[in-house]
N, C-alpha and C positions, 0 to 999 in steps of 0.2 A: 703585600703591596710594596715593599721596603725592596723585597728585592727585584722585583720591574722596574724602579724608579732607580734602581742602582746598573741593573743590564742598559737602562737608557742612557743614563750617564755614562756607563762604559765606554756607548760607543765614540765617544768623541764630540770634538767640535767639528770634525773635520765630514763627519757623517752629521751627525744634527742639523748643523749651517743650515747644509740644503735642502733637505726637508722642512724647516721652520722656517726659514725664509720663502721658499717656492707656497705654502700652506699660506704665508704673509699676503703675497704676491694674490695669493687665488682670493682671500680673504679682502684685500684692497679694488678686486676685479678687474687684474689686469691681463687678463688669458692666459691659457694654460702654457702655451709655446711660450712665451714671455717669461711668465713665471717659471718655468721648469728652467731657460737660459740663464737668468738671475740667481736663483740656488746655485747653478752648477757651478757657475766663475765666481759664485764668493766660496763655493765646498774647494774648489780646484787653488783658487789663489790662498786658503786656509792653509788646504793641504802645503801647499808648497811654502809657504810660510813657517811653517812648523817643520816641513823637512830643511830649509835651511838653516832651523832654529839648531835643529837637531845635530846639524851639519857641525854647526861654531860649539857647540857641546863638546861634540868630539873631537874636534880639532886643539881645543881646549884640555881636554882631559887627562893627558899627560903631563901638563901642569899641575891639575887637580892631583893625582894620583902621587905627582913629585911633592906636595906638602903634605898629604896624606899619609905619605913616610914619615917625614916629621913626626909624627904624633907621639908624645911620650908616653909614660905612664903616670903622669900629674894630671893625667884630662879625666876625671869620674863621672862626669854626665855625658852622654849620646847624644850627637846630633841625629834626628832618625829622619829628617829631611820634610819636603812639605809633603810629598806622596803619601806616607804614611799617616800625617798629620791628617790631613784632608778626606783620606779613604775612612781614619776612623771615625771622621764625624759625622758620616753615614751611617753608623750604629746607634746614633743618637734616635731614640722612641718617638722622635717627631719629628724627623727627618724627611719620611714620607707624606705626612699632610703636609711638611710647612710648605714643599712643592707648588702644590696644588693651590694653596691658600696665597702665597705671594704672586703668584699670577692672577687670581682673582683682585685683589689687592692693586693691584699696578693698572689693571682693566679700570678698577673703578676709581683709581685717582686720575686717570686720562682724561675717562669720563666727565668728571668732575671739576677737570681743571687744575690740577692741584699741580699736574707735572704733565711733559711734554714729553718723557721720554719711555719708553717701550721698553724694557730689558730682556734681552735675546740670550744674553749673558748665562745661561741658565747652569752649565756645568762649572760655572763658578759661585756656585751660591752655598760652594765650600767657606767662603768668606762669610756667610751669616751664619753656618750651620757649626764652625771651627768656636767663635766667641758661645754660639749661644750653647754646646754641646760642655764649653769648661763652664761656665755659668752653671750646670745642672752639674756637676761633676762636684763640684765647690757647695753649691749649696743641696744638690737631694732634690731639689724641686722642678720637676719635669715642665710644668706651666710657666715659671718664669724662665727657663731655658729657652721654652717656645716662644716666650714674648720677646726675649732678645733677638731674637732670630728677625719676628716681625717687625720689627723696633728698626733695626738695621734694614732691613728691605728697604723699608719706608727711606730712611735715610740716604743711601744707595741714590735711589731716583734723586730727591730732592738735590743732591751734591752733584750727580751727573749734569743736570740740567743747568746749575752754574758751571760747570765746567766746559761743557758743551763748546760756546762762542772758541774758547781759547785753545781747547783740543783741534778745531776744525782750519779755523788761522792757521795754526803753527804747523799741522800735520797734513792741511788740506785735503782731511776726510770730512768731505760737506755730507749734512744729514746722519751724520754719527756722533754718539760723541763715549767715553771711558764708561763705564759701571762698573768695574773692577774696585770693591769698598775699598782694602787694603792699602791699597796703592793713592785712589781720590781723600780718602781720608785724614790721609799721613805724610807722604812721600810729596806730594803735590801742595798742599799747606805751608811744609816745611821749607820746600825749595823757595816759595812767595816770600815766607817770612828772611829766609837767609838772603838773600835775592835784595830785599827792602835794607838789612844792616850791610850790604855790600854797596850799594847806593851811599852811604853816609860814611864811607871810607872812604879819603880823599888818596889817588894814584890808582887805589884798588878797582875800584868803580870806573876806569877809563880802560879798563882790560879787556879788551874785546877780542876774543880767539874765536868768534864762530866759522866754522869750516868753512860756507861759502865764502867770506873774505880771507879767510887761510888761502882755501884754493883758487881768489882771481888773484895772489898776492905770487906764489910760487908758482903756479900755473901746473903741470904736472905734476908736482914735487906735494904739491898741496889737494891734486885728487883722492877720492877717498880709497881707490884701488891701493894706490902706493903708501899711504897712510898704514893701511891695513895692515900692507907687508911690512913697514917698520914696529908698527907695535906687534905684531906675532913675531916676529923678528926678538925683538926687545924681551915678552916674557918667553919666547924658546933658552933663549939667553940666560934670561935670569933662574929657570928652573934646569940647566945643564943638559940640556936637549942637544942632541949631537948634531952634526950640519944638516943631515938628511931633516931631523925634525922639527927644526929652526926653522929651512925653509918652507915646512910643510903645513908647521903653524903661521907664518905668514902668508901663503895663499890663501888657506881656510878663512885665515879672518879676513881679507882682504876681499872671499868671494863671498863669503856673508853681508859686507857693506855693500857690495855692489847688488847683490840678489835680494834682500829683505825689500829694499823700495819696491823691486817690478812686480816682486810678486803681490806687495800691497796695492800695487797699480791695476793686478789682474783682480784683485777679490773686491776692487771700488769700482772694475766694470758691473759688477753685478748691484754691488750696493745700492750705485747713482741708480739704477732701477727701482729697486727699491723704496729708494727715498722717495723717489717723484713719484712712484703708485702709492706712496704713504701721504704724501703731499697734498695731491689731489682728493684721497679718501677722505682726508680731514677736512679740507674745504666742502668739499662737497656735505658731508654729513656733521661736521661740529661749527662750523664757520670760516671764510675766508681767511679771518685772522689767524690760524691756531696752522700751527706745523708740529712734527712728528720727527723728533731723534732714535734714532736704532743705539740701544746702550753695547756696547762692545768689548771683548777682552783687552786688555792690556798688549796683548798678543800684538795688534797691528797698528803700537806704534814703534813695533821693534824698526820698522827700516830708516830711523834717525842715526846718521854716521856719528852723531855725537854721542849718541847713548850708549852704541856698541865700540866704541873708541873709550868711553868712559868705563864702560863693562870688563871690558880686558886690564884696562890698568889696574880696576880696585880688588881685582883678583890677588894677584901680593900681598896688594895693602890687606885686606881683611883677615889673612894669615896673621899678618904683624900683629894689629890689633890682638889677635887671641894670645900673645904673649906679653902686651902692653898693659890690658885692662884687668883691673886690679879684682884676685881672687876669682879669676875666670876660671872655669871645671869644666868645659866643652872646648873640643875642636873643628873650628866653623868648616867643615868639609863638607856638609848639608848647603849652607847660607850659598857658597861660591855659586850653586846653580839656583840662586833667587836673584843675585846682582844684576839679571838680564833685565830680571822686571821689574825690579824698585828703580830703577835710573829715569828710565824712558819720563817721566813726569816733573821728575826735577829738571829735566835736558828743557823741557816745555816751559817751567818756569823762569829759566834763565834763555828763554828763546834760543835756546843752539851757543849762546857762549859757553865754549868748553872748557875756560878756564875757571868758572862759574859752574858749571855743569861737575868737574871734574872735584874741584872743592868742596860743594855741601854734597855732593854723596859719598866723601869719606867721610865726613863729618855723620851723614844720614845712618852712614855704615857703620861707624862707630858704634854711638847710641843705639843701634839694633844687636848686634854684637852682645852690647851691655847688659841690655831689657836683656832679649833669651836667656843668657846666664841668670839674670836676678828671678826670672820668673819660671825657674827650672821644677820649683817643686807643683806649680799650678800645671805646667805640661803634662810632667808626670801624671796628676791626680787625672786628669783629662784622659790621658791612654791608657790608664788601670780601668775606668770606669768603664769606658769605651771597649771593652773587653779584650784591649790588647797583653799580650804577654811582656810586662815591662819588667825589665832587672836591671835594678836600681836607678839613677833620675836619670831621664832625658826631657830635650830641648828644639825645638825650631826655630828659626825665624819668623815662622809664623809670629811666634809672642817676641817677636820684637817691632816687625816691621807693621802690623796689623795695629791701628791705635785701639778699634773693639778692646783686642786683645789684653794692648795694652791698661785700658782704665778697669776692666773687670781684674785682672791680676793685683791694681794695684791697691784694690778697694778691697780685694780678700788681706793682703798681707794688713794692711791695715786696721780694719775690721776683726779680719779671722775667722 
């Protein structure tokens, strides 16, 4: 069973979408022609999404590769990255039902009333299976591994659906809103709270750099195209990128700011269908009052110029931190490809002020940095059990930026 549920997951988001949404579609009654159109331009706008995700990666990763030289031999624990993290938590013995059982689960909290939101999210439910897989790893106990797993689901929904209103405002994806645990859990919390003591700073709290007013202030100068190119410009520069690649990481970033909106503009042609055949489902059969959120990767709030402006600059800085923070034994070469996704929530928190945006997720950065170091030997025990072949400790940001993560690690060192 373990491995059917693992060949599914394989295939993607960009394969699933549309079949789980068009099966949504059929299942809400809204015809086949319809439904089949709706999967395809949220599978098309995923895809394209992800390809230009892919794109600012690479455009990126000359950078990456220039601190990666850095790397001394004072670093003794492995970043081994989230892929690896993630892939192993599917070794976990109840990996396979928890599937099954959190969709049941979510059906009957709709049911119920308990939540409003749906979670489609399903190839991220590396997020409940990553905590609840070290939870068994730590204690031996397969059943309360599973319960964390369920524990979190449940959670999951309930967090969504406060977050929902403010996901939908900021990012103007009506009838959607985050399920991404990691990120609603933590990242988004955090930016509220920092957000709230940035308020109570007098000068600080008049800082307003959101790009729209950047860009009606400079007019070109302050488009996100030319933005782009000055900060790929800036880290070409600062990782000794010779002219060709200086300017080559400034178009990359530049055409990533420009392409991440439209194509989240092409996969909310499909949604806005969805939502309204979800819409009307509910009324029709649970009552007029009661509407329907589709929960969502993290993934399609990458087209905020802030988050991806803020993404590239904390690329340095999280280097730096790996030589700042005290009795660090990893080199964040893993983390640089998670700053795309832990940003995008804080950006929401501070509504697009990038100067606000830009400051707590170094701050956010830091303290994740931190966490994965301190909780090196909980990863470790995680990927030994998990049947991976580990030589000597490693690390991900997983166990930093994940709070799960974070309170079960901190309850073993504790405890023990």
């Amino acid at each position: 069973m373990l491995s059917v549920v693992q060949g599914i997951m394989n295939l993607g988001a960009a394969v699933m979408l549309p079949i789980v949404m068009c099966i949504l579609c059929l299942i809400f009654r809204m015809g086949i022609g319809k439904s089949v159109r709706a999967g395809l331009m949220i599978g098309i706008g995923f895809s394209g999404l992800v390809m230009v995700i892919n794109a600012l990666m690479a455009t990126v990763e000359p950078a990456i590769g220039y601190y990666r030289g850095l790397q001394g031999g004072g670093f003794t624990t492995v970043d081994v990255g989230w892929a690896a993290v993630g892939a192993a938590s599917w070794a976990a013995p109840f990996a396979a039902p928890a599937v099954l059982i959190i969709v049941v689960i979510n059906i009957i909290m709709i049911a119920l009333k308990w939540t409003n939101v749906l979670n489609v999210d399903i190839w991220n439910y590396i997020h409940f299976l990553i905590p609840g897989s070290m939870t068994y790893a730590l204690t031996g106990n397969l059943w309360i591994g599973l319960g964390i797993v369920l524990v979190l689901a449940v959670i999951t929904l309930l967090l969504a659906q406060v977050i929902a209103p403010y996901w939908q405002e900021y990012y103007g994806l009506e009838g959607t809103t985050c399920s991404t645990l990691s990120f609603i859990s933590f990242a988004w919390p955090f930016g509220i709270l920092l957000n709230r003591l940035i308020d109570r700073i007098p000068g600080l709290r008049k800082i307003d750099l959101s790009m729209e007013k950047v860009g009606a202030r400079l007019g070109f100068f302050g488009d996100p195209a030319f933005i782009g190119v000055i900060v790929g410009v800036f880290l070409g520069l600062l990782t000794r990128r010779g002219w060709q690649g200086v300017l080559t990481m400034g178009i990359g970033i530049a055409a990533a700011l420009v392409l991440l909106p439209r194509m989240v503009s092409v996969m909310m042609e499909g949604l806005s269908i969805v939502g309204d055949g979800a819409q009307e489902f509910m009324k029709r059969h649970l009552g007029k009052d009661r509407e329907l959120n589709i929960g969502m990767d993290i993934a399609l709030a990458l087209g905020d110029p802030a988050a991806i402006t803020t993404t590239v600059l904390m690329i340095p800085l999280s280097i730096v931190f790996a030589f700042i923070i005290p009795n660090m034994t990893y080199f964040p070469v893993g983390v640089l490809t998670n700053i795309v996704y832990m940003v995008p929530l804080i950006s929401l928190a501070g509504k697009g002020n990038l100067f606000r945006t830009v400051t707590i997720s170094a701050l956010f950065l830091f303290i994740v940095e931190w966490l994965a170091n301190i909780f090196a030997p909980e990863a470790t025990a995680m990927m030994s059990t998990m049947g991976v072949d580990v030589n000597g400790m490693v690390t991900d940001a997983y166990f930093g930026f994940s709070l799960p993560n974070v309170i079960i690690a901190t309850l073993h060192q504790i405890f023990g």
